[in-house]
DRENMAR-23432 format. One record per residue (C-alpha): residue number from 1; residue in three letters; y, z negated, x negated. Coordinates in pm, 1 decimal, always signed. Layout:
N
(r NUM, ALA, (Y, Z, X)),
...
***
This chain:
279
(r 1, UNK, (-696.4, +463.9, +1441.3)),
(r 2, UNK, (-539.9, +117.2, +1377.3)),
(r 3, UNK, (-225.7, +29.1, +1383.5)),
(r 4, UNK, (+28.1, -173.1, +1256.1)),
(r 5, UNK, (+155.1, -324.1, +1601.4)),
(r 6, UNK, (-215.2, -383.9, +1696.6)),
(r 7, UNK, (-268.7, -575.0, +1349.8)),
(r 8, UNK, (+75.1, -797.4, +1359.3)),
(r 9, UNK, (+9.9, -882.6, +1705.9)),
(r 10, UNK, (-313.8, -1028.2, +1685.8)),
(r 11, UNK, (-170.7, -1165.3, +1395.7)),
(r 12, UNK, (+102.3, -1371.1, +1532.9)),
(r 13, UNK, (-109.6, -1471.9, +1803.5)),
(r 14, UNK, (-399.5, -1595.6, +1628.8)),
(r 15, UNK, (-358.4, -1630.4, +1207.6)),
(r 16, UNK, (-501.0, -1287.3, +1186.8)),
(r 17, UNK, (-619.3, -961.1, +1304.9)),
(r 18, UNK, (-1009.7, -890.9, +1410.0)),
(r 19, UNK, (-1248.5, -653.2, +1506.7)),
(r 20, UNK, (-1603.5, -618.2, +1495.2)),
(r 21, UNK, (-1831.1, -943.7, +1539.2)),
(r 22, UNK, (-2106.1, -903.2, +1284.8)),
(r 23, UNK, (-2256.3, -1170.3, +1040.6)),
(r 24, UNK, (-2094.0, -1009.3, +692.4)),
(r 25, UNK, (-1718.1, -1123.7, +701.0)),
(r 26, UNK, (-1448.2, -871.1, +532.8)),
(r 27, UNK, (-1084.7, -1020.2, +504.0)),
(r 28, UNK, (-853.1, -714.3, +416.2)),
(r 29, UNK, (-542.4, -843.5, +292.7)),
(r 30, UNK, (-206.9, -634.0, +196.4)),
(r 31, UNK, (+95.1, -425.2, +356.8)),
(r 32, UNK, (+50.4, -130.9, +570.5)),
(r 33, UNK, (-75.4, +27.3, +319.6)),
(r 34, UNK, (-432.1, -145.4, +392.8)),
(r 35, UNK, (-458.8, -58.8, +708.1)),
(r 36, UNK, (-639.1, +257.4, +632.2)),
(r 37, UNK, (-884.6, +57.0, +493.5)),
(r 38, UNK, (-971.2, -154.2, +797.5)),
(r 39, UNK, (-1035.6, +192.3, +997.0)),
(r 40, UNK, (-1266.5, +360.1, +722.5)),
(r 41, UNK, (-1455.0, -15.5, +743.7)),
(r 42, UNK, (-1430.2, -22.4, +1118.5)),
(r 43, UNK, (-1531.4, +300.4, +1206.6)),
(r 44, UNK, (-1838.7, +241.2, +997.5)),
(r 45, UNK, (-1941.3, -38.4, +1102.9)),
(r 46, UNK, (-1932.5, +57.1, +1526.1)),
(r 47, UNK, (-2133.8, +383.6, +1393.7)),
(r 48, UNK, (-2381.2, +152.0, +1128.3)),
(r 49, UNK, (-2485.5, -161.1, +1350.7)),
(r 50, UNK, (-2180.9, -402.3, +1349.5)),
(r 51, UNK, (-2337.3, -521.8, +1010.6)),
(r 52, UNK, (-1952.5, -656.9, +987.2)),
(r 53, UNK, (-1701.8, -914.5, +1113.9)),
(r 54, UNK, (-1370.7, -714.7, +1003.7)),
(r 55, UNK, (-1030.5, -922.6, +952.5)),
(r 56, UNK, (-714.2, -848.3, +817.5)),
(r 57, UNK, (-380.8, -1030.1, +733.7)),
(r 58, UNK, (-27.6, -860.5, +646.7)),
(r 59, UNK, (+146.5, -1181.6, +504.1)),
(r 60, UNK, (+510.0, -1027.5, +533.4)),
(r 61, UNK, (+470.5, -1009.1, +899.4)),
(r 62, UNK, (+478.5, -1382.4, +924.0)),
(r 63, UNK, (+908.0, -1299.7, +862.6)),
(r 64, UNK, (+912.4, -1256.8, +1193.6)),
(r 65, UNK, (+780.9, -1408.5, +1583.2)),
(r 66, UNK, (+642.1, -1224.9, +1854.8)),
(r 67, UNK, (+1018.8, -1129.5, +1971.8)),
(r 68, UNK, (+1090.8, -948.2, +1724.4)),
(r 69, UNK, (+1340.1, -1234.9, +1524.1)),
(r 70, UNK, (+1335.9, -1364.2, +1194.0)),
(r 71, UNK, (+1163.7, -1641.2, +1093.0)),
(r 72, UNK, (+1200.3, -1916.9, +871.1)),
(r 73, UNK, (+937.5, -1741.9, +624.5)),
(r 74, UNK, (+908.7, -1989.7, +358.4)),
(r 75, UNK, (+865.0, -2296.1, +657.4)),
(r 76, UNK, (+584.0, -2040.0, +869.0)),
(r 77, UNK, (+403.6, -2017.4, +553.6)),
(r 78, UNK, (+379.5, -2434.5, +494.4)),
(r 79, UNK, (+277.3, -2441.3, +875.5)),
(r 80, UNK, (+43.9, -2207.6, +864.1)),
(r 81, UNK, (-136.1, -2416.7, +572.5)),
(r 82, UNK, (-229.0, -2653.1, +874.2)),
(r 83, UNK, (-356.5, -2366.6, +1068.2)),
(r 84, UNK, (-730.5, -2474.5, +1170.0)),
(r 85, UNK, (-829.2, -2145.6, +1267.2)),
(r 86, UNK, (-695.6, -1946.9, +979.3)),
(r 87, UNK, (-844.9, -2168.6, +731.2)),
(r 88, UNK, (-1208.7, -2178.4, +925.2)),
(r 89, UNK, (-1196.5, -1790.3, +889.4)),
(r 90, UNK, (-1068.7, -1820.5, +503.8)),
(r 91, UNK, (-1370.9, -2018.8, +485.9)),
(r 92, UNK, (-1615.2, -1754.8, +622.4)),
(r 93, UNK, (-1528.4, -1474.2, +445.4)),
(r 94, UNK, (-1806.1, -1269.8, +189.5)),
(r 95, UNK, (-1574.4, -961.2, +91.9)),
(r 96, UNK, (-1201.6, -1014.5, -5.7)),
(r 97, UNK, (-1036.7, -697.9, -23.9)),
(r 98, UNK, (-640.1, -746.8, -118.1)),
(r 99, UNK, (-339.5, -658.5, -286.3)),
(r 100, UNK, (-174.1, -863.2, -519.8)),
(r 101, UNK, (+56.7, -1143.5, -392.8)),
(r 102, UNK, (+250.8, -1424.2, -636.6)),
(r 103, UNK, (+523.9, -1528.8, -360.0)),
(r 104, UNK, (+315.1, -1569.1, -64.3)),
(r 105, UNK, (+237.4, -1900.4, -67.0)),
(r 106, UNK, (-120.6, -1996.0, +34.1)),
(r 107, UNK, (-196.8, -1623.1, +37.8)),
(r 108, UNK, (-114.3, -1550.6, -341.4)),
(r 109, UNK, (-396.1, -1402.8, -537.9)),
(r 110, UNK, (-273.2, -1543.4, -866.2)),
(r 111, UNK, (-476.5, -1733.7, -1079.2)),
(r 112, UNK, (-393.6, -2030.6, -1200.3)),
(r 113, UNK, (-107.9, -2110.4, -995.0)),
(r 114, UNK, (+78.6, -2365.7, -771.4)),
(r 115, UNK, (-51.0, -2219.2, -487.5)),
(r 116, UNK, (-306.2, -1933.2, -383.1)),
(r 117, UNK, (-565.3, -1891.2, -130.7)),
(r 118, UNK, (-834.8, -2028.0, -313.8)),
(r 119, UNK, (-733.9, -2323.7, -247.7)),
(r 120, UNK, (-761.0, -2279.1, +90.4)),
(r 121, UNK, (-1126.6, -2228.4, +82.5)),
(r 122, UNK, (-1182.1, -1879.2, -14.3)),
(r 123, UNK, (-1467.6, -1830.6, -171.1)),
(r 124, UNK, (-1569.2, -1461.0, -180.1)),
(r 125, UNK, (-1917.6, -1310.9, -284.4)),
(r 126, UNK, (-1697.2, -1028.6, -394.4)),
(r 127, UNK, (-1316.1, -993.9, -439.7)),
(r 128, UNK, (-1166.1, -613.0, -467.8)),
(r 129, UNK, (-763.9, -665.5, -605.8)),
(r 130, UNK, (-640.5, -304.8, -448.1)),
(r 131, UNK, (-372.9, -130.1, -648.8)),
(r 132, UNK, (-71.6, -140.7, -482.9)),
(r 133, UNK, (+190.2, +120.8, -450.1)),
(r 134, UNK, (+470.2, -65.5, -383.0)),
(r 135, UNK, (+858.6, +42.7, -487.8)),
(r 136, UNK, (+727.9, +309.9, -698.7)),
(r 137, UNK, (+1019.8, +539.3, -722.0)),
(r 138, UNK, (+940.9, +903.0, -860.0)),
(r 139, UNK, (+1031.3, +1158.3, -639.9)),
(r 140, UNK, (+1418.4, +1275.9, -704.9)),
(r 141, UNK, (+1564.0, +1179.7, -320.3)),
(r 142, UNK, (+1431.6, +847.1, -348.7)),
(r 143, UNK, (+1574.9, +778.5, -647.3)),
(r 144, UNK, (+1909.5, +889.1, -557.3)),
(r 145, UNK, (+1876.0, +760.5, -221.2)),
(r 146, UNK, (+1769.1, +402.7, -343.6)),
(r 147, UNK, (+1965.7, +345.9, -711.8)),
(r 148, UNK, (+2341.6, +312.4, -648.1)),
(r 149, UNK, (+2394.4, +422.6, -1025.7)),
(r 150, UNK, (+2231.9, +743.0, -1010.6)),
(r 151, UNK, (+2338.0, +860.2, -707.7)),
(r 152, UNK, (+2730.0, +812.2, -768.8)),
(r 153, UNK, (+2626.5, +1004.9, -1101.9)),
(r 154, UNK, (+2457.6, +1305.0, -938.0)),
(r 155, UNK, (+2757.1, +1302.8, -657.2)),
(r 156, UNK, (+3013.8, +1326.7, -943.8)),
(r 157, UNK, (+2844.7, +1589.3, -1168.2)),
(r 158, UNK, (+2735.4, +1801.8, -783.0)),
(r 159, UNK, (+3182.4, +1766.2, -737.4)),
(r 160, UNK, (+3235.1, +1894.0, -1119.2)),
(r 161, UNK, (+2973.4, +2161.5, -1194.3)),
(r 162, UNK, (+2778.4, +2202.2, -888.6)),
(r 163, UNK, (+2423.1, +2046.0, -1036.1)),
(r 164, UNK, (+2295.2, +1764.9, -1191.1)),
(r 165, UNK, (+2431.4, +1785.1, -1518.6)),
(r 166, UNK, (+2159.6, +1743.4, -1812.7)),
(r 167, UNK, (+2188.9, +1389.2, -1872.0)),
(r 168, UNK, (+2212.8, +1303.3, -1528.6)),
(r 169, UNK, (+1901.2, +1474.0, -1460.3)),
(r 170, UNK, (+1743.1, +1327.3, -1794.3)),
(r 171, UNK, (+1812.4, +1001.3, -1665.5)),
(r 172, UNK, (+1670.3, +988.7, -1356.3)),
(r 173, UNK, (+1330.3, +1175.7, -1477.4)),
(r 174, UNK, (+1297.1, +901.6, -1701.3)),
(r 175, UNK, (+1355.0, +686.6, -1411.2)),
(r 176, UNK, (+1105.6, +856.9, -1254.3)),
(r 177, UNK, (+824.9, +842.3, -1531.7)),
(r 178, UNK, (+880.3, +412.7, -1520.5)),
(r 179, UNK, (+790.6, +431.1, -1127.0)),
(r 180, UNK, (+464.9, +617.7, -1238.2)),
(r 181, UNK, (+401.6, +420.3, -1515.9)),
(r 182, UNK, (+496.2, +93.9, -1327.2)),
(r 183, UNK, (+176.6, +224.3, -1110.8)),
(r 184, UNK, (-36.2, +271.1, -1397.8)),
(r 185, UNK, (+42.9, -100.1, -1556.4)),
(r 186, UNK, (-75.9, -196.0, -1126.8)),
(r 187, UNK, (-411.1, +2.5, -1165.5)),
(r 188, UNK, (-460.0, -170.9, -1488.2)),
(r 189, UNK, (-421.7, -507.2, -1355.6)),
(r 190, UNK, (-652.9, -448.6, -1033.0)),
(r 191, UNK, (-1003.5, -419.5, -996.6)),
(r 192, UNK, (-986.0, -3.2, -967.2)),
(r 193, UNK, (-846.8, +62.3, -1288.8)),
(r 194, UNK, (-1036.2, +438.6, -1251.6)),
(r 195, UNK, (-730.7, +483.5, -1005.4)),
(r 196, UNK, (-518.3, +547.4, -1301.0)),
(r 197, UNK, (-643.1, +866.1, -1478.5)),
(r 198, UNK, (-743.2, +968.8, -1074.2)),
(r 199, UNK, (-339.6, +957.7, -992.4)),
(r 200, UNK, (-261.1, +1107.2, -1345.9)),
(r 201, UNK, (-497.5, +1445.1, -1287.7)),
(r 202, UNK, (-400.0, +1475.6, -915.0)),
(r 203, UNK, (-57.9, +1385.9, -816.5)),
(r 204, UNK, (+100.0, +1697.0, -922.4)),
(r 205, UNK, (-126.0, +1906.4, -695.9)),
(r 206, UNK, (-216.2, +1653.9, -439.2)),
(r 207, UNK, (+57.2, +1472.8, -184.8)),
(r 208, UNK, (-104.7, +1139.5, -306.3)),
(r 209, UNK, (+212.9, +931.2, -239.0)),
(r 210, UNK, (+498.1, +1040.7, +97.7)),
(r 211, UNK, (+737.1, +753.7, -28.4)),
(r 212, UNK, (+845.4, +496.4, -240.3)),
(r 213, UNK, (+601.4, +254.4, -82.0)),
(r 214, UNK, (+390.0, +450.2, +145.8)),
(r 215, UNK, (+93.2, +628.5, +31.3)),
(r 216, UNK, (-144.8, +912.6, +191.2)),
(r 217, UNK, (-482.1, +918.6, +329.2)),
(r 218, UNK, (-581.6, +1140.6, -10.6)),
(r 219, UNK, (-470.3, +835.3, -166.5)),
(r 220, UNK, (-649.5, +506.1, +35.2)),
(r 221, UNK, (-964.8, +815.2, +55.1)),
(r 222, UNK, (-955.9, +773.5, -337.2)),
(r 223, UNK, (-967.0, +420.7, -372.9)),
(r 224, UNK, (-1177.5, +359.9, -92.4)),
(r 225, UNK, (-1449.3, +585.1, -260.5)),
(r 226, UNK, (-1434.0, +395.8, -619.0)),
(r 227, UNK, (-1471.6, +29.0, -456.6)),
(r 228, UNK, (-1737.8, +162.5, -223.7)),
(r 229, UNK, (-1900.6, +273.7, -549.7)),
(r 230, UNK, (-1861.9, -31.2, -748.7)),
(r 231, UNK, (-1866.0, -300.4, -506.2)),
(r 232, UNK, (-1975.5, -214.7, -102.2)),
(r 233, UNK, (-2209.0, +35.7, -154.7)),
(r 234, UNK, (-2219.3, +213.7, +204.8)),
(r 235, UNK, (-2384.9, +501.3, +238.4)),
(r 236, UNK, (-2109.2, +723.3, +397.9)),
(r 237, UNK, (-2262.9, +973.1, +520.1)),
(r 238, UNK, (-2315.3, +833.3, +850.4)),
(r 239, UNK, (-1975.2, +710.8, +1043.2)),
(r 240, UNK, (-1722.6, +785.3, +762.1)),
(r 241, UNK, (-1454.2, +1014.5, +893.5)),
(r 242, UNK, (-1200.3, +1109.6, +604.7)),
(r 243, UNK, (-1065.7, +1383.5, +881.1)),
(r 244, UNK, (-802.5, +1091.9, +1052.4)),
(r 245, UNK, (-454.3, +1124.3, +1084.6)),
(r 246, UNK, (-267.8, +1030.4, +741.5)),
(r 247, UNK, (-18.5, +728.9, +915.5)),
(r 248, UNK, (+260.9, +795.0, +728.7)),
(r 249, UNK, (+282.2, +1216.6, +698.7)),
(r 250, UNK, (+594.8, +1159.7, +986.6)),
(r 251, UNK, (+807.6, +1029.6, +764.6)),
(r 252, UNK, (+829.5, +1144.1, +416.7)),
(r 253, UNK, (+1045.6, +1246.0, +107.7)),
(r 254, UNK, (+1068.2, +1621.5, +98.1)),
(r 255, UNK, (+1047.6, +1773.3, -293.9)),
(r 256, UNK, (+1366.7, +1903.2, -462.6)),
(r 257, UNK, (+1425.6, +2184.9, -719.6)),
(r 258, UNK, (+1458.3, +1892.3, -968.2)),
(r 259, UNK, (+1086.5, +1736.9, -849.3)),
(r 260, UNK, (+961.4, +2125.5, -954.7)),
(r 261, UNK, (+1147.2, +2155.5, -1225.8)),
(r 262, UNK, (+1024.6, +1856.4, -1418.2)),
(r 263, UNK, (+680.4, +1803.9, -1265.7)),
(r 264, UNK, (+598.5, +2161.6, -1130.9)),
(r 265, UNK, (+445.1, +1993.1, -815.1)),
(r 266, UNK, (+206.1, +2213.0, -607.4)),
(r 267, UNK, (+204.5, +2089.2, -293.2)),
(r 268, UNK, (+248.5, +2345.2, -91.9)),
(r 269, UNK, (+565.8, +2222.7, +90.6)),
(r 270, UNK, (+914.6, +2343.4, +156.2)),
(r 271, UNK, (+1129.5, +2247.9, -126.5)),
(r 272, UNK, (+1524.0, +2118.3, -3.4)),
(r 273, UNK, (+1820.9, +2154.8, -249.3)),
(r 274, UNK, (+1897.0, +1755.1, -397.3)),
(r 275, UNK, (+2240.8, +1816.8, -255.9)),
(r 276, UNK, (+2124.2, +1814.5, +76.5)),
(r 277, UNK, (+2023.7, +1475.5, -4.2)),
(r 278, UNK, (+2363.7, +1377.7, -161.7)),
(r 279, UNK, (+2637.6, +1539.8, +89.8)),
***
């Protein structure tokens, strides 16, 4: 499976990440989120002909150099406007697959504005805006984890009555619902808007989503599958391997009593007391 490191370092050496050498040209664009994205294409295409020539670009990894320092990000990004190969393969590409970026410089995907990357002579047959799940807060520990406000709440009512009191816990559901309606107003804006009423009938029995920001491979497997079937039309049933480790399963928020009691997940996991989470 790709990684991360192999992406960013090809990256930092180049402009941009490659693999495969045929005549179609894919440019996947977004966090780490898209990286499952460039295995399901790569894997297909080594088992289907090397029909394509598969890049990808993370733009936040430009914050920082091959040592591992922060950059100037704003003065990388005006630099990298001058960047001869970068903009030949901008040039080349046939399939844009991204997330959305407004404050990325030459790689924002918003149209009209100052600046965006079709300016810098992209010019896709076909361009597939992903949505992105990106500081979507619903699960109880992240929310008490990441918002100062609720968290000295839920510490206070855990030292007075030993739970979240009612309104404490009313607040941060309803916290919770504008994460997965933030999501919603995301799949609206992209080009998979199906992924809306797909997260609505399946989160609560599927782990579609491990944090805040990183999603699971039952998630990417979902969208992949709808822009396959509007837009790439692969046939999958040679060299598609949905069975690959889910990148971010090491690392994830575990459910609380309070994620049960308001959703009634059924994931199948072990469920730890919010206190743990608090003390």
């Amino acid at each position: 499976m790709i990684n991360t490191l192999q992406i960013k370092q090809q990256q930092l050496a180049k402009g941009f990440f490659t693999i495969g050498s045929g005549p179609e040209v894919i440019l996947v664009m977004g966090s780490c989120r898209v990286i499952n994205f460039v295995t399901y294409l790569s894997e297909w295409n080594e088992a289907n002909g090397n029909r394509f020539t598969i890049h990808s670009i993370d733009p936040f990894s430009w914050n920082w150099d091959e040592k591992e320092e922060r950059t100037d990000y704003a003065k990388v990004l005006l630099e990298l406007e001058h960047h001869e190969g970068l903009l030949s393969m901008l040039k080349s590409v046939d399939i844009l697959i991204h997330e959305y970026y407004a404050n990325a410089g030459m790689f924002n995907c918003k149209v009209p504005s100052d600046k965006n990357i079709y300016q810098f002579g992209m010019n896709p047959q076909i361009d597939i805006c992903l949505p992105n799940f990106n500081d979507c807060f619903i699960l109880f520990s992240d929310l008490v984890s990441f918002d100062a406000d609720l968290r000295k709440k839920a510490i206070a009512d855990y030292n007075v009555i030993g739970k979240l009191s009612e309104q404490t816990k009313d607040e941060i559901f309803k916290k919770s619902q504008f994460g997965i309606e933030k999501f919603y107003y995301v799949c609206r804006g992209s080009d998979v808007p199906e992924m809306q009423d797909y997260f609505a009938e399946n989160f609560k029995k599927q782990r579609l989503f491990w944090t805040y920001n990183h999603t699971s491979k039952w998630f990417t497997l979902a969208i992949f599958n709808f822009i396959n079937g509007k837009f790439l039309h692969l046939d999958l049933s040679n060299g598609f391997n949905k069975d690959h480790e889910d990148m971010f399963a090491n690392n994830y928020t575990k459910l609380t009593e309070y994620d049960i009691e308001m959703y009634g997940y059924d994931w199948g996991e072990e469920i730890i007391p919010l206190k743990d989470k608090l003390f």
